[in-house]
N, C-alpha and C positions, 0 to 999 in steps of 0.2 A: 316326682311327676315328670314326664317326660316331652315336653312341648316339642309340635311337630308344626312349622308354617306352611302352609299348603298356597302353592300360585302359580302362575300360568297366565297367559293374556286368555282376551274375552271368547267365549265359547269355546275354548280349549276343555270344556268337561269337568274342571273342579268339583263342582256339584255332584256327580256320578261316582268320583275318588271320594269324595268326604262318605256319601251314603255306604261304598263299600267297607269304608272305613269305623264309621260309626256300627253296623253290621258286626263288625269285630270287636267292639268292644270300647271306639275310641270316643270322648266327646268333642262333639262339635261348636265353637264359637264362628259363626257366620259372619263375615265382615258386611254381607250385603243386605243381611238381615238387618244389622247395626244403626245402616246407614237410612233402611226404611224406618225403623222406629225414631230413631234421631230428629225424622222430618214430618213425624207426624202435628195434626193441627195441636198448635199452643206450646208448642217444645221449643225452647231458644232457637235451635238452630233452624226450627221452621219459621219464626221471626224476623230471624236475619237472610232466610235468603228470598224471602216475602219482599222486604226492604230492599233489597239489591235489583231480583228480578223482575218486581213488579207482580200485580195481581193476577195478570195474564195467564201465569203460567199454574196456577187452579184450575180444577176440572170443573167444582161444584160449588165455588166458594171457600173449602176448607182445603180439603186433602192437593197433593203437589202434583202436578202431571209430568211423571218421571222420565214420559216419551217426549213431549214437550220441552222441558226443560233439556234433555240430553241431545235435542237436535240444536238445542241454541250453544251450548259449552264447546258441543263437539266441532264444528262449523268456527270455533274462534277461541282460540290456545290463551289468551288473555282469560275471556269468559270461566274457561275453565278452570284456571289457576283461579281465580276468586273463588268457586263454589268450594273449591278444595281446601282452600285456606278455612273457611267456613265451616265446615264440614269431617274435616280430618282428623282436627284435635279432639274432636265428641267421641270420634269412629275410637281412634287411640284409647280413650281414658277409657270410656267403657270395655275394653278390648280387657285393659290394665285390672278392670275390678273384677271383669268374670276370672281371669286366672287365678287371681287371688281367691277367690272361691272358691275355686277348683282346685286348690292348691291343700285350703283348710277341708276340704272333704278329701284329701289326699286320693284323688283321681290317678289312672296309672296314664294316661296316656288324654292329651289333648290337643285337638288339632286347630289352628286360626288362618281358618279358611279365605284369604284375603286375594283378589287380583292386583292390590295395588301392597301386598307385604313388603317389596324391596324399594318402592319409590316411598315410601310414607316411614322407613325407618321401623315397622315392625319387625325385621329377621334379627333384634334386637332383645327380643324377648323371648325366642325361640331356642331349641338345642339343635334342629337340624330343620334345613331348607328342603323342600319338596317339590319340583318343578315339573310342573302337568305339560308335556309339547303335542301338539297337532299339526300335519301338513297345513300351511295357508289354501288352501283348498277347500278340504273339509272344514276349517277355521270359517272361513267365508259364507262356508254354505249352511253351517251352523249357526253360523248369527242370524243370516237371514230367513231361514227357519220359523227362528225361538222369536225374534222380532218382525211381527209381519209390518209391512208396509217398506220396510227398509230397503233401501236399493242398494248398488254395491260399492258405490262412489261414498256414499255413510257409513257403509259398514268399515271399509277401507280406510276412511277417516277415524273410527272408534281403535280400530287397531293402531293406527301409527299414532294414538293419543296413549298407547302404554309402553313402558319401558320395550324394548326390541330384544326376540324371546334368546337371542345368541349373550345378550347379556345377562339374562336371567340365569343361562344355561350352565354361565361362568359362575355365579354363586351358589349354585345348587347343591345340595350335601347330594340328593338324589335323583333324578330323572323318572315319567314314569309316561312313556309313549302312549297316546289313546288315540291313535290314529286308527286303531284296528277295529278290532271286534271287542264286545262286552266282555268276552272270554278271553282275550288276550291281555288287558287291562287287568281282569280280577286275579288271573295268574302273578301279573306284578305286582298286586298286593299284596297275596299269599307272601310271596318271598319276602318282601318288604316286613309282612306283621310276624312271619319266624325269626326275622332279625332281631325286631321291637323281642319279641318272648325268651328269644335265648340271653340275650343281654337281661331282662331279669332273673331267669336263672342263675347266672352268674354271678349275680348280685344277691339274690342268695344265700348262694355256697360261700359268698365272702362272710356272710357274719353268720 
């Protein structure tokens, strides 16, 4: 099985690669998906961060107010290293069992689709890194988009709260520019997924 970490900072498009990707055949493990389910009502780690941040930050009583709570983390680099502490090691372990499933259904290709893969020690469990880049521009105008109400002094704060992408860029097996167009993006995957297929061929003809 061939683990692919897929990452990129915030609205760099991850999302739009994984779907191309799953398209072709690959499965997807969602870190963000993970990290929703982890927090839903009555799950340890909706308990503990109940306990840390207070009741406040519920919408209805139950479930977590995700905009809420991420204007108070982001706004204070302390705040946030707690929720993370909090929250990380669930993100991981569960990360840990689906592979392992994925592994005994001998899957050819899975992708773990994470934005925090190189800060949290995921490219650890991976074969090759995959680094999603966008002009800070588009970056910008993509957040505030996808998150309405956000201004650009938040957004700008969400960004410099993840690793900085010239480092990301340094550990990347591959690059995959989505600055462009839909079309120029699916092109790079094309290449990218006849890589993934000839290398099984290869493998293959070995035995």
């Amino acid at each position: 099985m061939k683990v692919i970490g897929l990452t990129g900072g915030i609205a760099s498009g991850k999302s739009t690669i994984s779907m191309l990707l799953k398209n072709r055949g690959a499965v997807i493990i969602d870190a963000d998906k993970i990290a929703r389910e982890i927090m839903t009502p009555g799950k340890p780690v909706w308990h503990a961060v109940i306990e840390h941040f207070g009741r406040e930050i519920l919408l209805d009583g139950k479930n977590i107010d995700r905009k809420k709570l991420g204007r108070i983390v982001f706004s204070d680099p302390k705040l946030l290293e707690t929720l993370n502490s909090i929250t990380h090691p669930a993100i991981v372990q569960e990360i840990k069992e689906r592979l392992d499933y994925y592994r005994h259904k001998n899957e050819k290709v899975v992708v773990v689709d994470a934005a925090l893969l190189l800060e949290i020690g995921l490219d650890s469990l991976v074969d090759e890194v995959w680094v999603v880049v966008v002009d800070e521009k588009n970056q910008l105008k993509r957040l505030m988009d996808r998150e309405k109400g956000m201004d650009l002094e938040e957004a700008r704060n969400r960004i410099r709260a993840q690793m900085p992408l010239d480092e990301k860029i340094k550990m990347a097996d591959k690059i995959i520019d989505n600055s462009g167009s839909i079309e120029e993006t699916e092109r790079q995957i094309d290449e990218l997924w006849r890589e993934i297929e000839l290398s099984w061929q290869k493998k293959l003809q070995q035995y």
